[in-house]
C-alpha positions as CSV (number, residue, x, y, z in Angstrom):
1,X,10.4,-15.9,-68.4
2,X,12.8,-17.2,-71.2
3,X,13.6,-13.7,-71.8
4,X,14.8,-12.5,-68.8
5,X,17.2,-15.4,-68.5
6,X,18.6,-14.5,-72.0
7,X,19.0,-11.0,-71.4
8,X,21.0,-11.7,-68.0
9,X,23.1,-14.8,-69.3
10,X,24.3,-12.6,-72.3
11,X,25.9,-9.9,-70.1
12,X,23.8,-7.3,-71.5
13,X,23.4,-3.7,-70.6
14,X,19.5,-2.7,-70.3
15,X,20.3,-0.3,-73.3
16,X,22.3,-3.1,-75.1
17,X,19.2,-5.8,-74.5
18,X,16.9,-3.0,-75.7
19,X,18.3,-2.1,-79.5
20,X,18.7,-6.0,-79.6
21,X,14.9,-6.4,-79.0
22,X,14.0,-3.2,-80.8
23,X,12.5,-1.6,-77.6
24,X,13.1,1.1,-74.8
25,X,15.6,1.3,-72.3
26,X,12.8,1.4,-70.0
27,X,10.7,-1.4,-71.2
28,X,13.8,-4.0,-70.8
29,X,13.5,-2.3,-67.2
30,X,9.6,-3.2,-67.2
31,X,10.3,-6.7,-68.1
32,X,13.2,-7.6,-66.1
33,X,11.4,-6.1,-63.0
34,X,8.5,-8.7,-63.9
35,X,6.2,-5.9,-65.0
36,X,4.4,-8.5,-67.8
37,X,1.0,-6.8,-67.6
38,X,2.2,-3.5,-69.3
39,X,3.1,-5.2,-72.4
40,X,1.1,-6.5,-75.0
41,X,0.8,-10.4,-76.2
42,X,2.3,-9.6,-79.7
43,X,4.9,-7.2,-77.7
44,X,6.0,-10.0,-75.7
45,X,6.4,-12.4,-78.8
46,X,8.2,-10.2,-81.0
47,X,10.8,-9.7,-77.9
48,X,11.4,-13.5,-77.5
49,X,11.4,-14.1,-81.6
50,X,14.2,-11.3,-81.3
51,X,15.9,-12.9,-78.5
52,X,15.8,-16.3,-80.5
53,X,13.3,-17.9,-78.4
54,X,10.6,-20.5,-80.1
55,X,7.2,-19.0,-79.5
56,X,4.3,-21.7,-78.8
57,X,0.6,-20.8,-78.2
58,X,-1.6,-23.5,-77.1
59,X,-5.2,-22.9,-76.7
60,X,-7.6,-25.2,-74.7
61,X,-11.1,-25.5,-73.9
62,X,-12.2,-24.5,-70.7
């Protein structure tokens, strides 16, 4: 995930990579251990908009 790279390549402290995102100490934790399933679509967006990643959805038929 793009936002574990920029979290790591920045140098950051869990607690500085958290008040940058606008989240919990523990939820950078979540994330950076990989735990995706315990956070939400739109949780996972706002993150990498905060983080300065592009966000694309593409939807296709099945």
């Amino acid at each position: 995930m793009e936002q574990i790279a920029v979290i790591i390549g920045a140098g950051w402290k869990q607690v500085d990579a958290a008040a940058h995102c606008g989240v919990t100490q523990p939820r950078v934790d979540d994330l950076l251990r990989g735990r995706v399933s315990r956070f939400s679509l739109d949780a996972l967006v706002n993150i990498a908009t905060a983080l300065g990643c592009r966000v694309h959805v593409e939807l296709q038929a099945a």
